[in-house]
C-alpha positions in Angstrom: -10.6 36.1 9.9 -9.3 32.6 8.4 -6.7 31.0 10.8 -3.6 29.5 9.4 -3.5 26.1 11.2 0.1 23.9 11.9 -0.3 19.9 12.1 3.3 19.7 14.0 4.1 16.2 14.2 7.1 15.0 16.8 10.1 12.4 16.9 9.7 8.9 18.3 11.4 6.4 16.3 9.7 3.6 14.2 7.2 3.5 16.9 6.5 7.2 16.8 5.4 6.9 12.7 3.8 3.9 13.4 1.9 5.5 16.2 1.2 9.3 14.4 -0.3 7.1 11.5 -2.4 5.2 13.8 -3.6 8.4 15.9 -5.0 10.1 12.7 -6.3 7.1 11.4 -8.1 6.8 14.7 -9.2 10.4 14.6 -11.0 9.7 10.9 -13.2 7.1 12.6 -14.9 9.3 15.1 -14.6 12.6 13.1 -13.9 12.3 9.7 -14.2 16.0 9.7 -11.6 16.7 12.1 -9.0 14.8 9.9 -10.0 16.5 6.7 -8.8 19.6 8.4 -5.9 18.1 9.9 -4.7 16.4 6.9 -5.5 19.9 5.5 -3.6 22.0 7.7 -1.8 25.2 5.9 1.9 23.8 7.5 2.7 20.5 8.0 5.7 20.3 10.2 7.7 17.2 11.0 10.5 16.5 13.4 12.1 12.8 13.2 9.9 10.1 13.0 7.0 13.0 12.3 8.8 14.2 9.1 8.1 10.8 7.5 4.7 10.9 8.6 4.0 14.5 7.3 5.7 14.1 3.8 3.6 11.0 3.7 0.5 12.6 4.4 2.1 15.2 1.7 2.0 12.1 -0.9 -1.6 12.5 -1.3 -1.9 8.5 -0.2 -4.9 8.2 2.1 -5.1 7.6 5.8 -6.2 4.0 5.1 -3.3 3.3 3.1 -0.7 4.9 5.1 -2.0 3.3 8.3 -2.4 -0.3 6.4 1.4 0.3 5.4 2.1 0.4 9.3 0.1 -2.8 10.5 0.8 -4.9 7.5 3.2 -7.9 8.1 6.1 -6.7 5.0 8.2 -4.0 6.2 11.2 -2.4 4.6 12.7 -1.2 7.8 16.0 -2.6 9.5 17.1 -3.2 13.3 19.7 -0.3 14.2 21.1 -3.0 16.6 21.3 -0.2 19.4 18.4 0.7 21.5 17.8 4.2 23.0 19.8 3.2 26.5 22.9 2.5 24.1 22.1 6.4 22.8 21.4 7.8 25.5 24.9 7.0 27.7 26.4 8.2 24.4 25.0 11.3 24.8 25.2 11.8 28.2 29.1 10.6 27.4 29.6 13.2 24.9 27.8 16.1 27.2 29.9 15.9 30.3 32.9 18.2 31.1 32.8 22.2 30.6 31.5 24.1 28.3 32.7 27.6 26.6 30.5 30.2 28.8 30.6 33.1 26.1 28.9 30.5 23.7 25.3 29.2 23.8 25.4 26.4 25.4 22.7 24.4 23.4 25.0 24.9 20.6 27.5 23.4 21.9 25.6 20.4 23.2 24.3 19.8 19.2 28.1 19.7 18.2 29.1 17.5 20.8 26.4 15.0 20.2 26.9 15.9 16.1 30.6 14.8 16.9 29.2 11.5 18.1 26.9 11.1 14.9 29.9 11.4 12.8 32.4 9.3 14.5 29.8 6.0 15.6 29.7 2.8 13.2 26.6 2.6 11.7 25.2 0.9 8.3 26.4 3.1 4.9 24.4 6.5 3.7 22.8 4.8 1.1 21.6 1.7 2.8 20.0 4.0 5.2 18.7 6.4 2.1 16.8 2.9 1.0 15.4 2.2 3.9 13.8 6.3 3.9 12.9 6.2 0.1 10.7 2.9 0.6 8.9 4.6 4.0 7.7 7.8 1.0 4.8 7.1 -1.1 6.1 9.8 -3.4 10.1 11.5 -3.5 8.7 14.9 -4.8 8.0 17.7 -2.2 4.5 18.4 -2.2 2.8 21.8 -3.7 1.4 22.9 -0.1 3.8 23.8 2.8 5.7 21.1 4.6 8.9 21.8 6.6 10.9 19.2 8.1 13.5 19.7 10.4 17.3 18.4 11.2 20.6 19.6 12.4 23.8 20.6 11.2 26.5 18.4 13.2 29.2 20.6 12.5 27.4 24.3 13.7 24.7 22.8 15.9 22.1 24.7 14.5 18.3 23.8 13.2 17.7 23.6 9.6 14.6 23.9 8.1 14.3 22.0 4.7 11.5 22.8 2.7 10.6 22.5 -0.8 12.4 26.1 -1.8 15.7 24.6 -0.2 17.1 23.2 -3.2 17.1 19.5 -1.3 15.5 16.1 -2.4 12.5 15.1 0.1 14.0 11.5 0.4 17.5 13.5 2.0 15.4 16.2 3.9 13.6 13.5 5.7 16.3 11.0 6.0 18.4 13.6 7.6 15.8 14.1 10.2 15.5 10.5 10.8 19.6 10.4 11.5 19.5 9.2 14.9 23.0 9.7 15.9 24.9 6.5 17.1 22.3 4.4 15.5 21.9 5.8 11.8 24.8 7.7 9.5 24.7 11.5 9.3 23.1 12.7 6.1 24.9 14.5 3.5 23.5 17.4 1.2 25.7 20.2 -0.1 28.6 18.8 1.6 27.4 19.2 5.0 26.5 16.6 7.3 22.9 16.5 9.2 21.7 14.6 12.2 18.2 14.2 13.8 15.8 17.1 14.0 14.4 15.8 17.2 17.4 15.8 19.3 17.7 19.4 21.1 13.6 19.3 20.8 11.7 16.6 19.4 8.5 19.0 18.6 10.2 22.0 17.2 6.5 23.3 17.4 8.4 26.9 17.0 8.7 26.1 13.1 5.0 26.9 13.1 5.5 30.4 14.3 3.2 31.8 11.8 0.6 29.7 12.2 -2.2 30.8 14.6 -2.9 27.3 15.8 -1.6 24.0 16.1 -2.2 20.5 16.6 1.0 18.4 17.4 0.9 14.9 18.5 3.7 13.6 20.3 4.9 9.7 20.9 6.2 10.5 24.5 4.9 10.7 28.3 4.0 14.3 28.4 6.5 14.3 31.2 8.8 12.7 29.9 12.3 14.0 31.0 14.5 16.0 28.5 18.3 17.2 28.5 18.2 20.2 26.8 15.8 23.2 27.5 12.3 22.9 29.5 11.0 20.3 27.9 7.7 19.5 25.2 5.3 20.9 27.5 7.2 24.1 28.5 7.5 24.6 24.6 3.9 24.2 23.8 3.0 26.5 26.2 5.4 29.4 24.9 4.0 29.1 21.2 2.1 32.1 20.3 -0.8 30.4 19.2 -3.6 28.0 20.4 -2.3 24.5 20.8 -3.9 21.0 21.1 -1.7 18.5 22.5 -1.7 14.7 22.2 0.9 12.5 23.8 0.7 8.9 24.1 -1.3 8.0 26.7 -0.3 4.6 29.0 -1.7 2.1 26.6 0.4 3.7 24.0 3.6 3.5 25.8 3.4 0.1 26.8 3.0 -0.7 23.0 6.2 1.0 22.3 8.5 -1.2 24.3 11.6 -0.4 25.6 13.2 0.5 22.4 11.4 2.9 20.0 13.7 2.0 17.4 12.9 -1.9 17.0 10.9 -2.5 13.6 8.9 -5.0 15.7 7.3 -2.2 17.8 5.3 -0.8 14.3 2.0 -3.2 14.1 1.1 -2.3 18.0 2.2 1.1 18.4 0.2 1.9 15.3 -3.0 -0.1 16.8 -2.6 1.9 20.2 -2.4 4.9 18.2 -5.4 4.3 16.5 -7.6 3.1 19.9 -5.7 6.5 21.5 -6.9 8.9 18.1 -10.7 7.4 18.9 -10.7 8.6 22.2 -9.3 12.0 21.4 -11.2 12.6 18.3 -13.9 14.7 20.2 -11.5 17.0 22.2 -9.7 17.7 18.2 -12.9 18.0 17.0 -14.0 20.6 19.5 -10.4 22.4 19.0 -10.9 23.0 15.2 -14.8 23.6 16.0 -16.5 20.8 14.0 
């Protein structure tokens, strides 16, 4: 039987592209193989910082150009001016008092934090739009299956944009790049969207269908989480077989304090790259080359 395989790629920021970029790129040294099939996978899914990566690995462009992009001096990014503390006592801000008990309480967390997206000074749509369309080697939604995720402020719920959803790839990424409180919310259709990454930042449950998955993920794996169980807890309730890679020590401490600074990109996509050369073999063993 032919398994469907998932490349589920997570949030993490500038330094989370960066360091997804660098990761594959690393995996390629030691196992060119492996990354074929990765870069081949039947779903690409992409959360966040991970939806730029997968629609860029949908361009076509080549690991050595993409990763190249990422440790080259020019950069078309831009400093949020807020750093993930800032965010975080936003959120935590927004989250406190009670919540309707009839009424799923995740869903009500999304609005809450949706509410912040919408009401926080940040720079206009379109300067932000920019800033997404010069990260995409190509604006067209590729032919194979890619599906990038984001949330509706207003309901709370996921949305799933894909090349059938009637949306441009430059929106359907930028809105799951909408941090809220650092970046605007992202129009299409008259609705407003926010981050993809912030009830889960793997969303590995997009791949459903898909009898395994590789995700990589630009966190500790235990890293703490506000809403649900957590990364791990996820991975381990997906139906399939999974193969996990979170940034390992060397990784973090490339990141920096603020995942959102454009001057975290050239290291956090040279620790990625050291960290994909160590994992190589274990990916290699998981997709049995």
């Amino acid at each position: 039987m032919t398994t469907k395989r998932a490349l589920v790629l997570a949030g993490g920021g500038i330094a989370g592209i960066a360091w997804e970029t660098g990761v594959l790129r690393g995996i390629a040294d030691e196992s060119p193989a492996a990354a074929r099939l990765l870069l081949e996978s039947d779903v690409l899914v992409g959360t966040s910082a991970g939806s730029a990566v997968s629609a860029q690995i949908g361009s076509g462009d080549t690991l050595e150009a993409l990763f190249d992009r990422q440790v080259g001096e020019a950069s078309g990014e831009i400093d949020s001016g807020v750093d993930f503390e800032t965010i975080t006592e936003l959120f935590l801000t927004a989250l406190g008092g009670p919540y309707e008990p009839s009424l799923d309480k995740t869903r009500q967390q999304m609005q809450r934090i949706g509410a912040v997206a919408l009401t926080t000074a940040t720079v206009a749509e379109p300067v932000r739009r920019g800033v997404i369309a010069q990260r995409l080697p190509a604006h067209d939604w590729p032919r194979r299956t890619l599906r990038i995720t984001a949330i509706d402020t207003a309901t709370g719920e996921l949305v799933v944009f894909d090349r059938d959803s009637g949306v441009e790839l430059v929106d359907a990424v930028a809105a799951s790049c909408a941090v809220p409180g650092a970046w605007p919310p992202v129009t299409i259709d008259g609705r407003r969207y926010m981050d993809g990454g912030i009830a889960s930042p793997v969303n590995v449950g997009v791949a459903r269908d898909c009898d395994a998955a590789v995700v990589l993920v630009p966190s500790a794996p235990d890293a703490p989480w506000p809403f649900g169980d957590g990364p791990v807890a996820e991975l381990a309730a997906f139906p399939g077989a999974t193969l996990a890679v979170f940034a390992d020590a060397d990784s973090l401490e490339a990141f920096g304090p603020n995942l959102l600074d454009p001057r975290c990109r050239i290291p956090s996509a040279l620790a990625g790259r050291e960290q994909g050369r160590r994992e190589a073999p274990a990916i290699a063993r998981f997709l049995g080359v």
